[in-house]
N, C-alpha and C positions, 0 to 999 in steps of 0.2 A: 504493500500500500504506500501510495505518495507520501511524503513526511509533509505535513499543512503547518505553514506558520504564519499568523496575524499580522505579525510586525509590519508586512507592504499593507495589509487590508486597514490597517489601526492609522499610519499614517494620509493614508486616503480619506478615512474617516475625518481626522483630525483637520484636515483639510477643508472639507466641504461644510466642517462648523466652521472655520474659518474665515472663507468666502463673504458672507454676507455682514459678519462684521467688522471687514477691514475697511478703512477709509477708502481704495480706490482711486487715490488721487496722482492721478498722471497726466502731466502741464494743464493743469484745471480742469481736467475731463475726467468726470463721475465713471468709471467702469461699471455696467454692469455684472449681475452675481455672474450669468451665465460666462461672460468674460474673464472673470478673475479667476472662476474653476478652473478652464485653461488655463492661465498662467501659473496656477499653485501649482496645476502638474505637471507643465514646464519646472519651475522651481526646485519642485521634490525629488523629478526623476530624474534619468542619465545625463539630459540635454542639460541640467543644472546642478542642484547640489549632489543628486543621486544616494540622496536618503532611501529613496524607494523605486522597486520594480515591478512589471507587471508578471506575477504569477498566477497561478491556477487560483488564490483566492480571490484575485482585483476582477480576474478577467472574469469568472461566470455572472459576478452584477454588474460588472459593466454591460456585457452582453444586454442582459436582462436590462440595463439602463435606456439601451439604443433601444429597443423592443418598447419599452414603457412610453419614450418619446413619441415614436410614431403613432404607437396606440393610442397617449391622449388627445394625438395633433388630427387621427382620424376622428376621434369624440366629441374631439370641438367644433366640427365642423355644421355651421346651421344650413342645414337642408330648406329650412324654407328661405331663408335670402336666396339660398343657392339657383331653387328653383326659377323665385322674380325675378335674377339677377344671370342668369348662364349664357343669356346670349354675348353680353359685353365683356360677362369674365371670361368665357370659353375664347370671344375673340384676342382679347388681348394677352393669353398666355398663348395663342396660334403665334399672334405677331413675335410676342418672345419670343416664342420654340423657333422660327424662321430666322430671328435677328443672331439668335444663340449661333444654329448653321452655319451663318453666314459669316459671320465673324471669327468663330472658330475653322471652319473651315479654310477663310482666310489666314490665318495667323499657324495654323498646320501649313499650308503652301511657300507661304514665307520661312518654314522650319525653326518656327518660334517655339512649337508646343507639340505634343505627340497626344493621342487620343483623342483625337476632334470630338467625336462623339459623345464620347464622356465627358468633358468640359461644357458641353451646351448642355445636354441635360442636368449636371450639375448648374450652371450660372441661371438655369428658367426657376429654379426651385426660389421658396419664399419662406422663412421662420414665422407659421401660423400660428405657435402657441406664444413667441413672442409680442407679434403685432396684437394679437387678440389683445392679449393683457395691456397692453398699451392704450389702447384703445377703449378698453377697460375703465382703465384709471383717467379717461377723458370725458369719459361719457357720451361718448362717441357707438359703440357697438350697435346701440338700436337708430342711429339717424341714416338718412340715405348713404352719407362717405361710407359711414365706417362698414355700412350692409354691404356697400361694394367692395370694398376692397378685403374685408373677408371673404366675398364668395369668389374673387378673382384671386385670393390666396390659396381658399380651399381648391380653386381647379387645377393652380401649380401643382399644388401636393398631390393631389390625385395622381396630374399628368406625369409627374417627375419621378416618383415613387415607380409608377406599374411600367413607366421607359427603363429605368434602372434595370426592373425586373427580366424585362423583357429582352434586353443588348448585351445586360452583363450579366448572365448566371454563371454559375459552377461547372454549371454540365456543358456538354457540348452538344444538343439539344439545337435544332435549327428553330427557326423563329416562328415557323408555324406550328412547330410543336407549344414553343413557349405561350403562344396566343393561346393554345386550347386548352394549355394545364389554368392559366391566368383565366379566362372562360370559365376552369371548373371549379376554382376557388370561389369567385365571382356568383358563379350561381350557388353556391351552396351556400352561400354570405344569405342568397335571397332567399333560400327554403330559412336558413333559422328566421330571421326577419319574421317570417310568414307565422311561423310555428308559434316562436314565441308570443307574437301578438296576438293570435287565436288562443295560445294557455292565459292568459291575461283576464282573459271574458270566465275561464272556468274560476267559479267560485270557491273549487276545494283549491285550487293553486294560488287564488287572493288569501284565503284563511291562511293556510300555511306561511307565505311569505309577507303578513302583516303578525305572523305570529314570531315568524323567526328572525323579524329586522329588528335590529338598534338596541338586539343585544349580543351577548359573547358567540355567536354562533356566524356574526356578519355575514349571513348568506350571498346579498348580492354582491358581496368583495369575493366572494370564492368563486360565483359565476363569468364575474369578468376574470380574475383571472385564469380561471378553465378556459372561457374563450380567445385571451392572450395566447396563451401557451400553447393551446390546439391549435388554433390555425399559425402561430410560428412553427410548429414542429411541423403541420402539414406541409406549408413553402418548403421547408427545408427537405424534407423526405420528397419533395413531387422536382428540389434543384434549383428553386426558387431563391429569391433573398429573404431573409428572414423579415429583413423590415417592411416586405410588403407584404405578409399574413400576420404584421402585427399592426400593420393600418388598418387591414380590410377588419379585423380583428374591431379596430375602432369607432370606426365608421358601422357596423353593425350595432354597438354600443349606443352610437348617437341615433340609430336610426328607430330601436327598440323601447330608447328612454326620451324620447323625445321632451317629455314633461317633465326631467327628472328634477331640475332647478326649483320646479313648484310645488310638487309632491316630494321628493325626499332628496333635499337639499347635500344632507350629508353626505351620500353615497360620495355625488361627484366630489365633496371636501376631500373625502377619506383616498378614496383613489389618486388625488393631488399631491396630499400627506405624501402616500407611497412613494408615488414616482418623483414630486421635485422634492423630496425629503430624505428620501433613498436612492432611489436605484439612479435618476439621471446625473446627480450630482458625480456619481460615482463614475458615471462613464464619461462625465465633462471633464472629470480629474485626468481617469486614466487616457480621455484621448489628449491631454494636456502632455504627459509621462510619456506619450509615444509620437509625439511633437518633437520631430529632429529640427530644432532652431540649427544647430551648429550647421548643420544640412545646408538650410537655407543659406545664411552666411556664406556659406563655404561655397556655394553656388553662385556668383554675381549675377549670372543670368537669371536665375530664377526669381534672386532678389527683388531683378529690375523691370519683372514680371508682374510683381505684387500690385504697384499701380496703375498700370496697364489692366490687368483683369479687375482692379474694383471698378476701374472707369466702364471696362465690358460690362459688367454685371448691373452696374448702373442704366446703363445706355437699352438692354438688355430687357431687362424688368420695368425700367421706367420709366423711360417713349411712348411703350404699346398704352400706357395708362393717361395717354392724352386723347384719348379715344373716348373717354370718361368725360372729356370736358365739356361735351351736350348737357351732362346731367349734372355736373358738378361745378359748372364753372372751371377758368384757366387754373387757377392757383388752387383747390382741392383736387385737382386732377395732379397736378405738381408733386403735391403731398401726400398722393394717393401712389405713384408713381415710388417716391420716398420709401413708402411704405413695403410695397411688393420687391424692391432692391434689397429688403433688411434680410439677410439668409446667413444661418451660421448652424443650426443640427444638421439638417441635411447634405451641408458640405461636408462634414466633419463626417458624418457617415459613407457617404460617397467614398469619399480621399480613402478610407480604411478599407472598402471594398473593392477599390482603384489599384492600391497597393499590394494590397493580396491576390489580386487576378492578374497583374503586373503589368495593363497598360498604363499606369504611370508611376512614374518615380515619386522616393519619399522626397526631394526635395521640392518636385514642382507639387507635391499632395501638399506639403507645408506652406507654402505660397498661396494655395487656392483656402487654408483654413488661414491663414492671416488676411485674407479680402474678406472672408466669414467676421471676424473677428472685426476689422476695422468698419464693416456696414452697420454691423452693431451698436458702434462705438456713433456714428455717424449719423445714417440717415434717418432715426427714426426722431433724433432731435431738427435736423431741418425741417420734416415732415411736421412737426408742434411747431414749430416758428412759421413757418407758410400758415398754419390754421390757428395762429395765435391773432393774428390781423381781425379775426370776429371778433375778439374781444372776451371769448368765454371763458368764465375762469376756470371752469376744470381743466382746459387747455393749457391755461396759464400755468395752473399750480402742478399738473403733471409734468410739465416741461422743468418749471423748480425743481419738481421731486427728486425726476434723474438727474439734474444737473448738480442737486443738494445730495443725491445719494442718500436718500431716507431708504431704511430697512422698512418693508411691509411691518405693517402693526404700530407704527411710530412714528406718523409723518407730522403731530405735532412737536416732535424730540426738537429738530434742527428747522434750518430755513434759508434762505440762499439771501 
């Protein structure tokens, strides 16, 4: 049997308490949490002090972190904006996914970069569970911008997820197979959907699951997780990526509990608990520890790479969202634009799937997680400065909040 020791896993831990109540302050710019996890695990690991490494304890919640990401990022997804809103967001992730092409395709010609392919569908992706929360904290989510630019975020995710799936498996599997295994995942997403909604109406299945919530038996935490786990194990046994049977995984979630905000609020707390309290922390550390900076460095080219693909990812994501500017006017379309450019889980999963299938190297993977990192850092505060112009103050005080770097739970503590 493996000899298991804590010491990398305790480290990691130690870390992701750390996170949220470091100051963050680099040349006056608030870092957020999801930001500093990388650097701690830059910090910690080989790339820096190399206190810690990634062993068989870091790596299975890590795993389990990237898995938890996707699955809450399928859960958040609102279906009914998506529906009012698919024709604009469906076109302006078309316009990305072309622009992505295009320019990578260009910049492979020029023997700037290797994996065309994988780069575009990397740069069209969008951080859904980021922007949400942002958006969130502005009071933004139920007005027209913010309905768009989550349903134009959820259709990234979708699109960028199941292309992943699709161009880069494990197997060597032609693409029409790949379509038909993604097809049967797909449809069996729609038989649960179906089932469960039909057990919902039977009254012995109310009695039991009003008898067995909100106490030590947490039912529906065990259900999501069964359906996390199942449909990850099935991608990966059908060759599949795992993160795309732990979205559809999520997206079944959201589709089942539609109400679940109004009727049992907790659920989704508790499930949040989970994943940004456990498990993603843990894989934002450890993809932090396997962050070759020296790499980078060591590579001027790829260095000089970094500004070059934030500007792509920019151009990329947030052009096609001037398309918006019928419904939103110029300058929420700007901001909305802002917003669909903010990407940094899905890079950061990609580059790990990039690197291990080995069309790209760990130094240009390190490059495309620092344009993750610096959008972060970036456009989601220009995007509140364009929408600060209304005047509204939750705009206002969200914009503070990150610039003041208030920990949730405490935004009377400080003040900018």
């Amino acid at each position: 049997m493996e000899n298991i020791s804590f010491i990398n896993l305790l480290l990691v831990v130690a870390a992701a308490v750390a996170a949220p109540l470091l100051p963050g302050v680099v040349l006056r710019l608030r870092l957020p949490v999801a930001v500093r996890e990388i650097l701690l695990g830059v910090l910690i690991g080989p790339a820096g002090l190399h206190l810690a490494s990634v062993d068989s304890t870091v790596a299975a919640p890590s795993l389990l972190g990237v898995t938890f990401l996707l699955f809450l990022a399928g859960a958040e997804i609102d279906f009914d904006a998506l529906v009012r809103l698919i024709g604009p967001a469906t076109l302006s992730f078309a316009l990305s996914l072309c622009l992505a092409l295009l320019i990578s395709v260009g910049l492979h010609a020029l023997g700037i970069i290797e994996a065309p392919l994988m780069l575009a569908i990397t740069l069209a992706a969008t951080a859904l569970g980021i922007v949400v929360g942002i958006l969130n904290q502005a009071n933004q989510t139920q007005t027209t911008f913010g309905q768009l630019v989550i349903a134009g975020s959820s259709v990234a995710d979708f699109g960028t997820v199941i292309l992943l799936a699709l161009f880069f498996s494990r197997t060597s599997a032609g693409a029409g197979v790949q379509i038909l295994l993604i097809g049967g995942l797909a449809l069996l997403a729609g038989v649960i959907v179906l089932t469960v909604r039909r057990a919902e109406h039977w009254k012995r299945a109310q009695s039991v699951q009003q008898r067995l919530d909100g106490n030590s038996a947490e039912v529906r935490i065990r259900w999501a997780l069964l359906l996390l786990v199942g449909f990850a194990m099935l991608a990966e046994r059908l060759g599949l990526e795992v993160i795309l049977g732990a979205f559809i995984a999520g997206v079944i979630l959201g589709l089942v509990d539609r109400e679940g905000v109004a009727t049992h609020q907790q659920f989704r707390q508790k499930l949040n608990a989970i994943g940004y309290g456990v498990f993603i922390p843990t894989f934002l550390i450890t993809s932090g520890m396997r962050f070759n900076v020296g790499d980078l460095f060591a590579h001027p080219a790829s260095l000089m790479l970094v500004p070059l693909l934030l500007g792509a990812l920019l151009l990329i994501r947030g052009v096609p969202a001037l398309i918006y500017g019928k419904i939103l006017g110029s300058k929420s379309a700007l901001a909305a634009g802002l917003f669909q450019a903010t990407s940094l889980p899905f890079i950061v999963a990609s580059v790990q799937i990039g690197i291990e299938l080995h069309p790209i190297s760990s130094s240009f993977g390190a490059a495309l997680v620092a344009v993750g990192l610096l959008s972060v850092l970036l456009f989601p505060l220009g995007a509140l400065a364009l929408l600060q112009s209304r005047g509204e103050p939750a705009i206002v005080q969200t914009r503070n909040r990150i610039l003041a770097n208030v920990v949730p739970g405490t935004e009377s503590a400080s003040s900018d």
